[in-house]
PyMOL Python script that loads the backbone (N, CA, C, O; Angstrom):
from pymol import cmd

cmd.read_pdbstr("""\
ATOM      1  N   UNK A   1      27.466 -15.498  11.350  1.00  0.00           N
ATOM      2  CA  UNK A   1      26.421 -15.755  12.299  1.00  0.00           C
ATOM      3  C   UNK A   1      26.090 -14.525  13.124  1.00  0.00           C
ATOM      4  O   UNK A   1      24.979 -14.036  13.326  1.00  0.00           O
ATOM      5  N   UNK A   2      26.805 -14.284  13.385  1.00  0.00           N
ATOM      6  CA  UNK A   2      26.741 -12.428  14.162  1.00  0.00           C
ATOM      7  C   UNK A   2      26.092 -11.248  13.243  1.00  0.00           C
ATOM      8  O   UNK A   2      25.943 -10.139  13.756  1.00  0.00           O
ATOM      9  N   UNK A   3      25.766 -11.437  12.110  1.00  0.00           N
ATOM     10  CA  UNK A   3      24.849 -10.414  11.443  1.00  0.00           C
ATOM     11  C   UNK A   3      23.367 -10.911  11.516  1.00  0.00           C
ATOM     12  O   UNK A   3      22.486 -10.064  11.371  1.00  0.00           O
ATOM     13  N   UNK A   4      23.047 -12.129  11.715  1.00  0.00           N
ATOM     14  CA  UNK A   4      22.118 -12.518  12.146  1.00  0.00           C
ATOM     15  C   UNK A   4      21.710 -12.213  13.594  1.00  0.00           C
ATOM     16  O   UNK A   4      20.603 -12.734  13.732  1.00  0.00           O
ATOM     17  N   UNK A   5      22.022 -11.705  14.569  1.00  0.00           N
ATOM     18  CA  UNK A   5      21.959 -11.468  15.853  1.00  0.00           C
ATOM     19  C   UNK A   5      20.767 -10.252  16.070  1.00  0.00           C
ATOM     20  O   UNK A   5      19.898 -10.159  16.937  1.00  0.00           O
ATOM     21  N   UNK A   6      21.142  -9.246  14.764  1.00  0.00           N
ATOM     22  CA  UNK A   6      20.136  -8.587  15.275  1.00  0.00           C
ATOM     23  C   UNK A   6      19.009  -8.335  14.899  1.00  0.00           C
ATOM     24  O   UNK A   6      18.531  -7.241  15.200  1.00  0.00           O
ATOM     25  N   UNK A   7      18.171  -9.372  14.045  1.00  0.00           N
ATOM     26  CA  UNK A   7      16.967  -9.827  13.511  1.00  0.00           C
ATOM     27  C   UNK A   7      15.807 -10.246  14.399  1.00  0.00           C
ATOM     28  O   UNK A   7      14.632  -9.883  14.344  1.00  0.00           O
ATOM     29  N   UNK A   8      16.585 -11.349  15.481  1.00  0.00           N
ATOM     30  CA  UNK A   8      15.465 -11.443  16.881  1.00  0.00           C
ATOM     31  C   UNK A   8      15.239 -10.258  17.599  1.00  0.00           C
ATOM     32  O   UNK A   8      14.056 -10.201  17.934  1.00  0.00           O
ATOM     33  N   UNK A   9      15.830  -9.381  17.935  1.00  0.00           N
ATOM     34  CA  UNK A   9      16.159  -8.029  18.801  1.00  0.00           C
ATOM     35  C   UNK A   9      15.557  -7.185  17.734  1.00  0.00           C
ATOM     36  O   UNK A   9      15.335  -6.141  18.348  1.00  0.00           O
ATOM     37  N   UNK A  10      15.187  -7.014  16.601  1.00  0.00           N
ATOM     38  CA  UNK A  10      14.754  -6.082  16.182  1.00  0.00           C
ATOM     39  C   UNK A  10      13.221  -6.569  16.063  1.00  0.00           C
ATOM     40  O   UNK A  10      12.338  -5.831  16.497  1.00  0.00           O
ATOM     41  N   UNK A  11      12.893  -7.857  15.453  1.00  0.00           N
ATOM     42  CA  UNK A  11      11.509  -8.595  16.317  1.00  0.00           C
ATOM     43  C   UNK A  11      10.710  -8.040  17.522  1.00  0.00           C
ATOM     44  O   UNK A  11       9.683  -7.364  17.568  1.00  0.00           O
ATOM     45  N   UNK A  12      11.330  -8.429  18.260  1.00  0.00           N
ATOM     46  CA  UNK A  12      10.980  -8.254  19.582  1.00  0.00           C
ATOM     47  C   UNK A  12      10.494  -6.246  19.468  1.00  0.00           C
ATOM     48  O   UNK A  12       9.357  -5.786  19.575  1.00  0.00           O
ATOM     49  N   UNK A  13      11.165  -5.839  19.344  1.00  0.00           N
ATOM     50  CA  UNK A  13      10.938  -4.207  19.234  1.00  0.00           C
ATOM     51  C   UNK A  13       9.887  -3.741  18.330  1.00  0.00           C
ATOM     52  O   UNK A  13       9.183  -2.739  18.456  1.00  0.00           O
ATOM     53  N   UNK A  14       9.885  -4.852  17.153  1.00  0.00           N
ATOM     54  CA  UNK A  14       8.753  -4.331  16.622  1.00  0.00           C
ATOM     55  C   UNK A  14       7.319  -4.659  16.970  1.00  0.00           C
ATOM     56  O   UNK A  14       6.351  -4.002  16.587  1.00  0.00           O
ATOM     57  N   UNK A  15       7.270  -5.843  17.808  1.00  0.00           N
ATOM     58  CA  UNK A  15       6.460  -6.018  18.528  1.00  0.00           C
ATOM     59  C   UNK A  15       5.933  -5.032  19.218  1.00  0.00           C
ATOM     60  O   UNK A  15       4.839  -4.468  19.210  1.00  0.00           O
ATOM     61  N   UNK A  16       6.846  -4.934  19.779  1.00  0.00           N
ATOM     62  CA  UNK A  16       6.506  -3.965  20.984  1.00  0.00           C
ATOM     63  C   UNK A  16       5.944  -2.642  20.004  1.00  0.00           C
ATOM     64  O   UNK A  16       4.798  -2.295  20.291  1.00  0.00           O
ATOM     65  N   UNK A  17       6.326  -2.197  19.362  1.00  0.00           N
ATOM     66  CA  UNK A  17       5.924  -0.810  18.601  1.00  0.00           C
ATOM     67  C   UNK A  17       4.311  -1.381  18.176  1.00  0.00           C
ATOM     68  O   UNK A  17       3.305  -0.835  18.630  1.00  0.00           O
ATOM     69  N   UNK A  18       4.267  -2.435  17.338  1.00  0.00           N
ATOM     70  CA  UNK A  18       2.966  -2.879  16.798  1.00  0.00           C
ATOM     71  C   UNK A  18       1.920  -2.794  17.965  1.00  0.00           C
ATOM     72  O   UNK A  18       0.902  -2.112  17.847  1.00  0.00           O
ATOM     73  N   UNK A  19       2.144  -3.350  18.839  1.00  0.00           N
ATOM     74  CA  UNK A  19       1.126  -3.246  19.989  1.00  0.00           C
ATOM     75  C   UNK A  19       0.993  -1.845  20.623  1.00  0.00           C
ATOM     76  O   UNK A  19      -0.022  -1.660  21.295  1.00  0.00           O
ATOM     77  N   UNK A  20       1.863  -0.849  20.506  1.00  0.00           N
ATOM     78  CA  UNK A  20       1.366   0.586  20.979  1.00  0.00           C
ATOM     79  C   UNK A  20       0.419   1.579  20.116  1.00  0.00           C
ATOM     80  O   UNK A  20      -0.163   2.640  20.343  1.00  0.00           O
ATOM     81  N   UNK A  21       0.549   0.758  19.081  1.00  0.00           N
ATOM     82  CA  UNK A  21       0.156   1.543  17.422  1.00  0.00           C
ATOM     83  C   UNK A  21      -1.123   0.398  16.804  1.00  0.00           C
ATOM     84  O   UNK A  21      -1.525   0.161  15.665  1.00  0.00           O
ATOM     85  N   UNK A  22      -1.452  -0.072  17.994  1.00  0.00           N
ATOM     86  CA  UNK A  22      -2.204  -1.394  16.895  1.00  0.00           C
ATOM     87  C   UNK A  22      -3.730  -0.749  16.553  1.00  0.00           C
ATOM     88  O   UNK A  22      -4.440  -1.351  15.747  1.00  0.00           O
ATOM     89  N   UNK A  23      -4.359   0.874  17.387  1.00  0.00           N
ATOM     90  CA  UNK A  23      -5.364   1.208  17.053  1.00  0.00           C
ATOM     91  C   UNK A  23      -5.340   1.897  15.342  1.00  0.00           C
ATOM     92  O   UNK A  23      -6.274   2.202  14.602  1.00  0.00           O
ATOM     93  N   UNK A  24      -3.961   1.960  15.161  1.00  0.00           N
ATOM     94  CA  UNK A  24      -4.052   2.872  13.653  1.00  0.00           C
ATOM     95  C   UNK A  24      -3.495   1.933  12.933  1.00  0.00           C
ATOM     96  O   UNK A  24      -3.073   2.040  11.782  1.00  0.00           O
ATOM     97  N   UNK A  25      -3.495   1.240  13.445  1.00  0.00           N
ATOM     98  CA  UNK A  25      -2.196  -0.292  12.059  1.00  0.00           C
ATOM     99  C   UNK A  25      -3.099  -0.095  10.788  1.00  0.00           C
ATOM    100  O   UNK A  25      -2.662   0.347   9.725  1.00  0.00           O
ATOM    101  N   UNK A  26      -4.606  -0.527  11.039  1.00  0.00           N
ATOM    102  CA  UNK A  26      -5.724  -0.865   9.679  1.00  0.00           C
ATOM    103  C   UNK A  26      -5.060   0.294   8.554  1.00  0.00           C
ATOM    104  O   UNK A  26      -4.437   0.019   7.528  1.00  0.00           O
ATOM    105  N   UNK A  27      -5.398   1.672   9.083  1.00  0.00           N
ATOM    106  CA  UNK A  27      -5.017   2.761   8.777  1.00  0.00           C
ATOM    107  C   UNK A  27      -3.770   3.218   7.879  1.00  0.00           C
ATOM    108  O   UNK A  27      -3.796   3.875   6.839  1.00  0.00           O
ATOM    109  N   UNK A  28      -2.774   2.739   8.504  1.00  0.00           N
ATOM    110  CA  UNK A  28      -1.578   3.180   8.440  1.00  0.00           C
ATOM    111  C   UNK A  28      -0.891   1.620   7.111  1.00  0.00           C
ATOM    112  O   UNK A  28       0.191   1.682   6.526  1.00  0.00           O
ATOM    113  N   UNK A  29      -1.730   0.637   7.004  1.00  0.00           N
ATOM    114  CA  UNK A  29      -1.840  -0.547   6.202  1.00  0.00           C
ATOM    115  C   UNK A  29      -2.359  -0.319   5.107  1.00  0.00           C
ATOM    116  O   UNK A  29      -2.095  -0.910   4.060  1.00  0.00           O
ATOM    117  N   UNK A  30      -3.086   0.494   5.246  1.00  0.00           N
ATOM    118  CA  UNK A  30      -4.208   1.253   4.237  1.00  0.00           C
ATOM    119  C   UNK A  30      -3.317   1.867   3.576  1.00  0.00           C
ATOM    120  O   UNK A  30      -3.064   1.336   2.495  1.00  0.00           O
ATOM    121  N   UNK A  31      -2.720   2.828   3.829  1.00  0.00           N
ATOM    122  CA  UNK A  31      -2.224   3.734   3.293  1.00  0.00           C
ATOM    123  C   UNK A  31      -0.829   3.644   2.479  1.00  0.00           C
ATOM    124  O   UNK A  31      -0.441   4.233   1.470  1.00  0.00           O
ATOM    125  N   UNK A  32      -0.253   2.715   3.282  1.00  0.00           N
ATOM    126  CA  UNK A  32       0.814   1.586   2.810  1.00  0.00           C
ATOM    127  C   UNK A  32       0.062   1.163   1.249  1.00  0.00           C
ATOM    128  O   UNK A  32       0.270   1.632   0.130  1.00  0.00           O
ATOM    129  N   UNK A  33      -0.562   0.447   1.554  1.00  0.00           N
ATOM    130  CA  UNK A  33      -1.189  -0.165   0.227  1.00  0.00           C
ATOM    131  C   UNK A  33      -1.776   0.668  -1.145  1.00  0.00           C
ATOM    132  O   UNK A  33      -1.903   0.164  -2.261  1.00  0.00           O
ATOM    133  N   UNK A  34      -2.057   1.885  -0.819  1.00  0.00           N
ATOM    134  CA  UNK A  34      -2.543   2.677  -1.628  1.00  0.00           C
ATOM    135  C   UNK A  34      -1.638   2.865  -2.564  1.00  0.00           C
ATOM    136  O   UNK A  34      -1.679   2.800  -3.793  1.00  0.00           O
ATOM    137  N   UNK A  35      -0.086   3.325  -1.123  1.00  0.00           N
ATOM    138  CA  UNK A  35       0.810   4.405  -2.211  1.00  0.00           C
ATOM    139  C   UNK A  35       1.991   2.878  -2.817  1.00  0.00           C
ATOM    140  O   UNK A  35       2.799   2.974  -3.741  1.00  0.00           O
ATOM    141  N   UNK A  36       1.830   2.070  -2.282  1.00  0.00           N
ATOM    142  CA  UNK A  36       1.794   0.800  -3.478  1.00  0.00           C
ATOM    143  C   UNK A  36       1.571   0.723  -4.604  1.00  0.00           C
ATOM    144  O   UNK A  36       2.392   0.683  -5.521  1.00  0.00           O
ATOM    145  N   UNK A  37       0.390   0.691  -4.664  1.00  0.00           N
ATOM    146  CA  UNK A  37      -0.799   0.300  -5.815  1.00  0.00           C
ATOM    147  C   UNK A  37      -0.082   1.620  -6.796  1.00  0.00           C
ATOM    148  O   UNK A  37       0.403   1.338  -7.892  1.00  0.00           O
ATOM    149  N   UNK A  38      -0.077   2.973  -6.310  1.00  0.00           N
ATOM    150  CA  UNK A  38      -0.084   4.164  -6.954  1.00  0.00           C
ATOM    151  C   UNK A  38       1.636   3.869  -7.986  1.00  0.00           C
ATOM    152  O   UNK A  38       1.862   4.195  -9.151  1.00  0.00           O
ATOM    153  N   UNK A  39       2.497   3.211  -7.063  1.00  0.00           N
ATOM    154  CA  UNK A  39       3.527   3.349  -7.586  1.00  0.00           C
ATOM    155  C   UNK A  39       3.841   2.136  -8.243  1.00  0.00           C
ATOM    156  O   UNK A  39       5.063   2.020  -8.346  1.00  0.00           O
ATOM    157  N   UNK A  40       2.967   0.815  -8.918  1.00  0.00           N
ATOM    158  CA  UNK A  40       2.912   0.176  -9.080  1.00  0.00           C
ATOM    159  C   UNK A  40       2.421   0.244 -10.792  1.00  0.00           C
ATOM    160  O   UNK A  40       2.822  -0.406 -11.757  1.00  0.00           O
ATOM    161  N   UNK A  41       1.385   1.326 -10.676  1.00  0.00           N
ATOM    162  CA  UNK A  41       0.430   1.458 -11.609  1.00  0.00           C
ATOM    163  C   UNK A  41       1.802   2.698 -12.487  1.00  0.00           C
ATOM    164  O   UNK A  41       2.292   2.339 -13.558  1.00  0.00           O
ATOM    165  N   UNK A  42       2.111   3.680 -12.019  1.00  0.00           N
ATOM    166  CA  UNK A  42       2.976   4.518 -12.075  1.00  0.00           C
ATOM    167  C   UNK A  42       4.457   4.461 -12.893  1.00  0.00           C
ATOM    168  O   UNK A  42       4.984   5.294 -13.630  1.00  0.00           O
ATOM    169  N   UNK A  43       4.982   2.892 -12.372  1.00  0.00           N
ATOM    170  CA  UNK A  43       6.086   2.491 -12.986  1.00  0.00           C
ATOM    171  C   UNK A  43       6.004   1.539 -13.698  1.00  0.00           C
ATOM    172  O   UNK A  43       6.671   1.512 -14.732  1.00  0.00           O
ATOM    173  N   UNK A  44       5.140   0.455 -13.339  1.00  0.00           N
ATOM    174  CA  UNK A  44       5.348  -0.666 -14.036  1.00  0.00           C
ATOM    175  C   UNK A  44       4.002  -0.180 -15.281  1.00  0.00           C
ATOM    176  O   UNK A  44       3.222  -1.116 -15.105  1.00  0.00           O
ATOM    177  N   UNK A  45       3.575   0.405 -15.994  1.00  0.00           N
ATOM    178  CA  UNK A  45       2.428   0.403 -16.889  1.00  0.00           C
ATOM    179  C   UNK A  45       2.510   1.559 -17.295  1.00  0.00           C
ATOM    180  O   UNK A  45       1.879   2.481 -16.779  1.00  0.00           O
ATOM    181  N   UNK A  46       3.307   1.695 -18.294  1.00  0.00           N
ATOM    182  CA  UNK A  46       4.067   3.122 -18.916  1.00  0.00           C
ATOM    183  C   UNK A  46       2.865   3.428 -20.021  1.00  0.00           C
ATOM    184  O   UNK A  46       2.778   4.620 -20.316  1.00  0.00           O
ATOM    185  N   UNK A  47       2.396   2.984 -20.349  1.00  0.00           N
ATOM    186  CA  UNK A  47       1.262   3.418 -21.182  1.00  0.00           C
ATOM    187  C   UNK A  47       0.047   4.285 -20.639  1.00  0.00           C
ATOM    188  O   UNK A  47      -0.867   4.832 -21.255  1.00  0.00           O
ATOM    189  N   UNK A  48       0.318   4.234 -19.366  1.00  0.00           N
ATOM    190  CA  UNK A  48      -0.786   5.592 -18.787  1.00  0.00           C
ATOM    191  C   UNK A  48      -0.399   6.589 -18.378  1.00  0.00           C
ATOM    192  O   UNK A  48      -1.215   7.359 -17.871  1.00  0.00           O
ATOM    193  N   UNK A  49       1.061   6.962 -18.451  1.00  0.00           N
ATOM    194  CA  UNK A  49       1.384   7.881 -18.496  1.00  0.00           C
ATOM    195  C   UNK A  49       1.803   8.622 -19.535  1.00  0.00           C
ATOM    196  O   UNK A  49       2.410   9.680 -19.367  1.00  0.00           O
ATOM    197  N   UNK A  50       1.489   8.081 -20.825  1.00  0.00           N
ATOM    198  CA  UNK A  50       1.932   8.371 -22.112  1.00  0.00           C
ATOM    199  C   UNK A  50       0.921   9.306 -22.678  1.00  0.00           C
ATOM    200  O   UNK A  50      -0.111   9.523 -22.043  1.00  0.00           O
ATOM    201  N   UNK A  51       1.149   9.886 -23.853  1.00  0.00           N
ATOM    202  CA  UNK A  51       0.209  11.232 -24.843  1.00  0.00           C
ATOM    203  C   UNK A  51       0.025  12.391 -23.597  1.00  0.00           C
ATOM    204  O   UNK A  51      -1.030  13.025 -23.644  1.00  0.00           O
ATOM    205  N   UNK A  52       0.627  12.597 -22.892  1.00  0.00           N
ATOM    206  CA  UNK A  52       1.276  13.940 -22.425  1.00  0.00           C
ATOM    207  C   UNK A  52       0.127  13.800 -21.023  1.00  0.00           C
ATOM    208  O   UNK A  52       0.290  14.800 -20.324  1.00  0.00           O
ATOM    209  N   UNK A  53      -0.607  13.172 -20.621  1.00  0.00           N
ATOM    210  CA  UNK A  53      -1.417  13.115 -19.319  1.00  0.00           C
ATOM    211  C   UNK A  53      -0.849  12.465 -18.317  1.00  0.00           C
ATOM    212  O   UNK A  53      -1.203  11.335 -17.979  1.00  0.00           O
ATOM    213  N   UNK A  54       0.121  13.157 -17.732  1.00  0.00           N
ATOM    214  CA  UNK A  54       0.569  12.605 -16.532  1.00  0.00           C
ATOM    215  C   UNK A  54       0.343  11.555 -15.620  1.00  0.00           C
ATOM    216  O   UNK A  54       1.129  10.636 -15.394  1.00  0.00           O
ATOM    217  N   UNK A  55      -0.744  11.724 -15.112  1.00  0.00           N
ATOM    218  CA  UNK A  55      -0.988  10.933 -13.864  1.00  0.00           C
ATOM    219  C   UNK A  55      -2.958  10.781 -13.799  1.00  0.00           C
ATOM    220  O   UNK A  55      -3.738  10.568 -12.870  1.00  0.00           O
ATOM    221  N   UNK A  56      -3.188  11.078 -15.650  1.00  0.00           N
ATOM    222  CA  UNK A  56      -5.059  10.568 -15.416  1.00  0.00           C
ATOM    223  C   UNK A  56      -5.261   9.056 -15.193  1.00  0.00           C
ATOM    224  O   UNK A  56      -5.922   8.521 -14.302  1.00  0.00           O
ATOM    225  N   UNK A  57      -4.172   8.162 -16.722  1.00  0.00           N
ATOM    226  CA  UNK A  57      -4.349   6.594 -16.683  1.00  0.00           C
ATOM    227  C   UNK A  57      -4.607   6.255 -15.094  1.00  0.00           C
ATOM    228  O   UNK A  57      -5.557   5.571 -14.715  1.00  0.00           O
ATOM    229  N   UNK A  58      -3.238   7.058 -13.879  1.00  0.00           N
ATOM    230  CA  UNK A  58      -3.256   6.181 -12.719  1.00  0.00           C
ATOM    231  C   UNK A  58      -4.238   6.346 -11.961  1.00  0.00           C
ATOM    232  O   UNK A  58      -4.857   5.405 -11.465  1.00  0.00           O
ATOM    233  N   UNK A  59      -4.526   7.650 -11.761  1.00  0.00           N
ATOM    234  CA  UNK A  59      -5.879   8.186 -10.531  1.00  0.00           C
ATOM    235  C   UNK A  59      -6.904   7.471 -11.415  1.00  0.00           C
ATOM    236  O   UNK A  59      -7.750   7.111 -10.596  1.00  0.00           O
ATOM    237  N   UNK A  60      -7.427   6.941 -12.979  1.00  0.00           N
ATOM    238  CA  UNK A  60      -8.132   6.313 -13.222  1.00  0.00           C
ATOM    239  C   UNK A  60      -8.381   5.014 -13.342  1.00  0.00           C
ATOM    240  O   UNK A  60      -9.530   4.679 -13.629  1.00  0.00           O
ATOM    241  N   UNK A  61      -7.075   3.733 -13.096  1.00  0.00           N
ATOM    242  CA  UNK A  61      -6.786   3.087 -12.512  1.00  0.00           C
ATOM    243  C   UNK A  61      -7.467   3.265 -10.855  1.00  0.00           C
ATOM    244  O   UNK A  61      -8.563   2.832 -10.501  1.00  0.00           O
ATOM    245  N   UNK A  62      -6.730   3.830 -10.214  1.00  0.00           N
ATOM    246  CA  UNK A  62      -6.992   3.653  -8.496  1.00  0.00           C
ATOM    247  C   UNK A  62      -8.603   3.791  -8.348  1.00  0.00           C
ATOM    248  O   UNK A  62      -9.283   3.093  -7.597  1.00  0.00           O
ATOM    249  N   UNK A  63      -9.022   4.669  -9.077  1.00  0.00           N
ATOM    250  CA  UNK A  63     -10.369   5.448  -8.936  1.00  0.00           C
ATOM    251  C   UNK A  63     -11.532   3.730  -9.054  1.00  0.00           C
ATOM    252  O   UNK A  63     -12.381   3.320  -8.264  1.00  0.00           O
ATOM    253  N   UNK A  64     -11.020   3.118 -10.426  1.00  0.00           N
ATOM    254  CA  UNK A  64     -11.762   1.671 -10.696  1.00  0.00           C
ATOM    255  C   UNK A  64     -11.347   0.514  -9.740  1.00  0.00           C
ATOM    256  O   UNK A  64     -12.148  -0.410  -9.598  1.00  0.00           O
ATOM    257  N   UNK A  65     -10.183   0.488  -9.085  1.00  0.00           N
ATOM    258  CA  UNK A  65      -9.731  -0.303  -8.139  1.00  0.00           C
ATOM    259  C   UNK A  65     -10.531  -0.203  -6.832  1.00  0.00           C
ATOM    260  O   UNK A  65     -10.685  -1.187  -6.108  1.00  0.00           O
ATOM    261  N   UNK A  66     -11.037   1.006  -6.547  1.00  0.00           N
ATOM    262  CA  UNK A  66     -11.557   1.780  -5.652  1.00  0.00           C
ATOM    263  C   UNK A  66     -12.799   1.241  -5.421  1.00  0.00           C
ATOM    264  O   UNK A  66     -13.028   0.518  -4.452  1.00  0.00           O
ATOM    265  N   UNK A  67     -14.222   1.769  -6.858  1.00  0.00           N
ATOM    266  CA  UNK A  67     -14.715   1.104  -7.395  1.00  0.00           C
ATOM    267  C   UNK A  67     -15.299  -0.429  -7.001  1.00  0.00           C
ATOM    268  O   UNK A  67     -16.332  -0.780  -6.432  1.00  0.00           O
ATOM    269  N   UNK A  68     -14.260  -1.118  -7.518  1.00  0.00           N
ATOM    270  CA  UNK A  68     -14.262  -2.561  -7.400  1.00  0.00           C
ATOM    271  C   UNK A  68     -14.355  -2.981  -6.187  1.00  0.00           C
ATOM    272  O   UNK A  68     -15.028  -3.999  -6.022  1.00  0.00           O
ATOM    273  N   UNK A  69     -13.776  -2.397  -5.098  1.00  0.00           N
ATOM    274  CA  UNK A  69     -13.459  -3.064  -4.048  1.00  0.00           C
ATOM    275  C   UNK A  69     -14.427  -2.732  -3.077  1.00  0.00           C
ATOM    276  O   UNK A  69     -14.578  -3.459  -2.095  1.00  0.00           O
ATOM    277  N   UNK A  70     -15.396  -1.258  -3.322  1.00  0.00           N
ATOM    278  CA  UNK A  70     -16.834  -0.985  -3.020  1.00  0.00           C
ATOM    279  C   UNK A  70     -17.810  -2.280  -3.118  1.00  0.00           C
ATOM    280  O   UNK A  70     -18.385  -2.916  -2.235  1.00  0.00           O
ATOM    281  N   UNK A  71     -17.774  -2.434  -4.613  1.00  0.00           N
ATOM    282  CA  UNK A  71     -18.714  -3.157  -5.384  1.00  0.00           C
ATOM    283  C   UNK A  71     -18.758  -4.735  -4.435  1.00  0.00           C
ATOM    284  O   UNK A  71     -19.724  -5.311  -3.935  1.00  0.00           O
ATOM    285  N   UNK A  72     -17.259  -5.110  -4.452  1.00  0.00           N
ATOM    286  CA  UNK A  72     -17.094  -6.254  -3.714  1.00  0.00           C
ATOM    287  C   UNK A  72     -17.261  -6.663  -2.229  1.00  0.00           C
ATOM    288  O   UNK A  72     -17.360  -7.795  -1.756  1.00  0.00           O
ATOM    289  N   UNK A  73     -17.265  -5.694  -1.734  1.00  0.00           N
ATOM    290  CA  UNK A  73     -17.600  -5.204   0.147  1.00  0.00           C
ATOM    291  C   UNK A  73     -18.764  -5.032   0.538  1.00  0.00           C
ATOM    292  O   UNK A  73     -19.190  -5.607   1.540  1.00  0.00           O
ATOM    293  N   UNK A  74     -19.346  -4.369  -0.044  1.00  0.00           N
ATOM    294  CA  UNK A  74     -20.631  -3.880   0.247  1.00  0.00           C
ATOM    295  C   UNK A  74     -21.915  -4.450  -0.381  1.00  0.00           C
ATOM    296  O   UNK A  74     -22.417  -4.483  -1.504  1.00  0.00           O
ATOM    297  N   UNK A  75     -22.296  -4.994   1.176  1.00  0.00           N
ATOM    298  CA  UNK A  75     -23.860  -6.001   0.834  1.00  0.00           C
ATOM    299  C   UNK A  75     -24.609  -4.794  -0.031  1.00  0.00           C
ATOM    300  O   UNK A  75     -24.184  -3.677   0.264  1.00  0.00           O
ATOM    301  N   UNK A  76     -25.549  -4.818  -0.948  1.00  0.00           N
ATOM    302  CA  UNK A  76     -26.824  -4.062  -1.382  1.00  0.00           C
ATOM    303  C   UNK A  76     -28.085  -5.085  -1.286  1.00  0.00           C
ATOM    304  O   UNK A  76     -29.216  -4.702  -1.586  1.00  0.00           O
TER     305      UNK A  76
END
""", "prot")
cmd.dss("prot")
cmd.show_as("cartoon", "prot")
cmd.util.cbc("prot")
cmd.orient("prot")
């Protein structure tokens, strides 16, 4: 029960951090998510990194993800 103790107390602190930082959270969520996606595409989907091109499959991956999420956001 005592390793559980410091889960509320670390709560509480992150609170407190979230609310000093809450003008860059979007930002900093963003960016979180990117290098996600990057390492997602990277490890789990070995076929785009295969026939000796490093890292085109993924930046061409992200690039259509990118893409998409334009396409889907934005009234025309």
């Amino acid at each position: 029960m005592l390793s559980g103790v410091v889960e509320p107390i670390a709560a509480i602190v992150g609170l407190f951090l979230a609310m000093q930082i809450q003008g860059i959270m979007p930002w900093a969520l963003a960016f979180a998510a990117g290098c996600m996606i990057y390492v997602v595409a990277e490890e789990m989907i070995p076929e785009m990194t295969s026939e000796g091109h490093d890292h085109f499959g993924v930046w061409s991956f992200i690039f259509g993800f990118v893409v998409m999420l334009i396409l889907d956001c934005v009234q025309f």
